[in-house]
N, C-alpha and C positions, 0 to 999 in steps of 0.2 A: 325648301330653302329659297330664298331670294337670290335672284343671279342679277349682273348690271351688264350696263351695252357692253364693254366689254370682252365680259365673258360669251357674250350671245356672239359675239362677233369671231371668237375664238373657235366657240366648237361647229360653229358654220361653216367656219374655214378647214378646220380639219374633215368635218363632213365630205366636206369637196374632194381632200387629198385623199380620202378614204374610197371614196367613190372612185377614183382612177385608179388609187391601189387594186381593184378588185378586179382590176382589169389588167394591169401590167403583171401582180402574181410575182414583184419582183420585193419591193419592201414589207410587204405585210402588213401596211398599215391599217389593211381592211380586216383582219383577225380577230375578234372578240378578246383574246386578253390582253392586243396593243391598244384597240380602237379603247376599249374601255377604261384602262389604264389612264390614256391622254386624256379621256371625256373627264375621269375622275380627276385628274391633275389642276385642269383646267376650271373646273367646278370647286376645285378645295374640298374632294371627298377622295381622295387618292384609294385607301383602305376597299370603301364599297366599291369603287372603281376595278380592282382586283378582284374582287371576294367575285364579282358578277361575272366578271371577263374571265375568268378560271370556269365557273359553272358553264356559260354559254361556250367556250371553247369544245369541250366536250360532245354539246348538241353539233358543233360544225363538223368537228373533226373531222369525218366523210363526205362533207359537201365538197363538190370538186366535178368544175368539166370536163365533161365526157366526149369529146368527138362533139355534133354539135347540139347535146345535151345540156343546158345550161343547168346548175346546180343551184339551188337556194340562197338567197345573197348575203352572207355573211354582214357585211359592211351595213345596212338598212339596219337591221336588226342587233347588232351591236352599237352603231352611235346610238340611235333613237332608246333604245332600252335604258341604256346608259343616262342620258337626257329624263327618262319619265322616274329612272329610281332615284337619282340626284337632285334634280330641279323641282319634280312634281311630286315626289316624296311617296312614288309607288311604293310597294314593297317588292323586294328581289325574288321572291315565287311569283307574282303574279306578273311581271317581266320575265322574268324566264318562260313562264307560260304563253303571253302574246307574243316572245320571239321569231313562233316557229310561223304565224301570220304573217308576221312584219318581214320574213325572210321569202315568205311564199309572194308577196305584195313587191318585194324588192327585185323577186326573179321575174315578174309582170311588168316593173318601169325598167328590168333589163332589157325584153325582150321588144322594148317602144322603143328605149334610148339607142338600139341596134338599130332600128330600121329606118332609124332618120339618118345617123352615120353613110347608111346605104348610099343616100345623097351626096352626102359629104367624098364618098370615097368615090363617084364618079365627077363630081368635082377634079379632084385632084388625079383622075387620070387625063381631065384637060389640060391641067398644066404640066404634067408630065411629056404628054402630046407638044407640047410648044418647049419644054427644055428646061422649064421655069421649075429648078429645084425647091426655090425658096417658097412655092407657094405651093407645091405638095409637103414639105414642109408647116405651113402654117394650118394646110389642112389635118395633119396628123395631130396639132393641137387641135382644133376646134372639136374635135371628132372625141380627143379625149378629155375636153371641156364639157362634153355632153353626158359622159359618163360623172364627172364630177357634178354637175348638174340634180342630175338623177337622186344623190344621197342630200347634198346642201338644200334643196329647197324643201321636200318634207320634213326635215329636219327643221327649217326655219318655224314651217309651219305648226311647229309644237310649241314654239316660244309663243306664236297666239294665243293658245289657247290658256287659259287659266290652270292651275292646277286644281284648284275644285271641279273644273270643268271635266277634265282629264280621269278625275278620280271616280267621278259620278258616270262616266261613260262606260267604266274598266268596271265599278260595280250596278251596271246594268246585262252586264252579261250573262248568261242563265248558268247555273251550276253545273249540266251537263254537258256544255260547252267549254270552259276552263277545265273543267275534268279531263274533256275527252284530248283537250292540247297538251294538258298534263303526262297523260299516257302517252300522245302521239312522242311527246319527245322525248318520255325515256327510251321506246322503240329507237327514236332516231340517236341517242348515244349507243345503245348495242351497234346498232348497225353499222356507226361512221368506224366504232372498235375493230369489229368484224373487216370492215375494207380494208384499215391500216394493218391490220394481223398478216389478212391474206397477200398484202402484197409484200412486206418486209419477214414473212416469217420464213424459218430453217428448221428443218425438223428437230434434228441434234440438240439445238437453241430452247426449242420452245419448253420443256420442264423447269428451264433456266425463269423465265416470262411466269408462270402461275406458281413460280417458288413465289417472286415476287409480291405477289397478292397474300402470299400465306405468312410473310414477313409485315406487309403493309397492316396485317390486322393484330399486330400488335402496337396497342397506342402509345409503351413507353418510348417508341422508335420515333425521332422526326424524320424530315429528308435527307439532311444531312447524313444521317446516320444508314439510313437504306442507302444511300449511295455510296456510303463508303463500303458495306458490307456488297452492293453487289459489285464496286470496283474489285474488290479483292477475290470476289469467286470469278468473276472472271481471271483474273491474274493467276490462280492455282489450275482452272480450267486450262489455260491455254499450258503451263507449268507441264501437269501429268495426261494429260489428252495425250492416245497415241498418235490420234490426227496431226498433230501438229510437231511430235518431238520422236518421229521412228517411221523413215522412208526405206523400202528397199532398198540393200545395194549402195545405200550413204552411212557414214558415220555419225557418231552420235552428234556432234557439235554443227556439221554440216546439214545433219537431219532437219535440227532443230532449228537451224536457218531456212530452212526449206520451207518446215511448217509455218513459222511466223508469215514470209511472204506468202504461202497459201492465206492465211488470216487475214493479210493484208487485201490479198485479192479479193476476198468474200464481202470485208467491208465495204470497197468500193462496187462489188454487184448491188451491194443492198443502196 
């Protein structure tokens, strides 16, 4: 599809906000199903915008700094993907396929746009050194101007190129190379599954979790409807569980107070 300045000017900008998003970890704007969302919005393809940012979501899900492991850059690989299914009229497999590049590519201009910061943040222990708030202040933007940086200009630099261009590049690519990103990233949905399990899961909980899957493969059910079914086993869960409604040494009405704030406290461990 044909985009106008405009629009080039819009997802550049978000590109930008997206690229500091990945850094602050506070709005999410760097996420695949927000970044794509907006890119869609922004484009007048809303619909593809989701359908893509739902699929790549999943590839991320376990992307996450580690100590100082940096993780695959979500944000790169969500605008730009977004940008080649929209504007250059990829198709959403074979985007989804280069994401897992484009994310390995984005953890590469992380680890540059870090080490120029380096500068920057002895910069601003000179003015710290002299008292001057305001301009370790203006350092902590420029520092996170460089992280916006990072996503906005490859990204601009897709609006160069043509989309025949783009098209013709993505089908030069030999078969068992798309193949093998193909695989690499369903391995990396298991795996981001796998980390989120391991760190929210309960034992007790978990038959609760792969009921879930044995409900979700009935296709008369939307989400609405799984959600109302697992609100309500939850709610009978917590109801007849002795965990929660039979303490030693309390009454029944007291028990049941007991239990609930045990629940309550579990929630907030998770």
């Amino acid at each position: 599809m044909s985009v106008n300045i405009i629009q080039i000017i819009l997802v550049i900008a978000y590109a930008f906000i997206a690229g500091m998003g990945s850094v602050l970890d506070e709005f999410q704007t760097h996420r695949p199903l927000v970044a794509c969302t907006v890119i869609g919005l922004i484009l007048g393809d809303v619909q593809t915008g989701i359908i893509l940012g739902g699929s790549l979501e999943l590839l991320a899900l376990g992307w996450m700094n580690i100590g100082a492991a940096l993780a695959p850059d979500a944000a790169l690989a969500s605008v730009a993907s977004a940008v080649l299914v929209i504007a250059s009229g990829v198709d959403t497999k074979t985007a989804i396929t280069i994401a897992v590049p484009l994310a390995a590519a984005g953890q590469v201009l992380t680890i540059f746009a870090r080490t120029i910061v380096v500068g920057i943040v002895h910069k601003a222990d000179s003015y710290a050194e002299k008292g001057d708030i305001k301009g370790v202040g203006r350092m902590h933007l420029v520092s996170l101007a460089v992280q916006g940086l990072r996503i906005a200009i490859p990204v601009a630099l897709l609006f160069t190129m043509s989309p025949e261009a783009i098209q013709a590049a993505l089908s030069s690519l030999p078969e068992w190379l798309t193949n093998g990103l193909s695989v690499a990233g369903g391995f990396i949905v298991v795996v981001g599954y796998a980390m989120v399990i391991n760190m929210i899961s309960t034992k007790h909980l978990l038959p609760f979790f792969f009921l879930g899957f044995a409900f979700a493969a009935i296709s008369e059910l939307n989400l609405i409807a799984l959600g109302m079914i697992g609100l309500i086993i939850a709610l009978v869960y917590i109801q007849l569980s002795p965990k929660y409604n039979r303490v030693a040494g309390v009454g029944a009405t007291e028990g049941a107070a007991v239990g609930v704030d045990e629940f309550e406290a579990e929630l907030e461990d998770l």
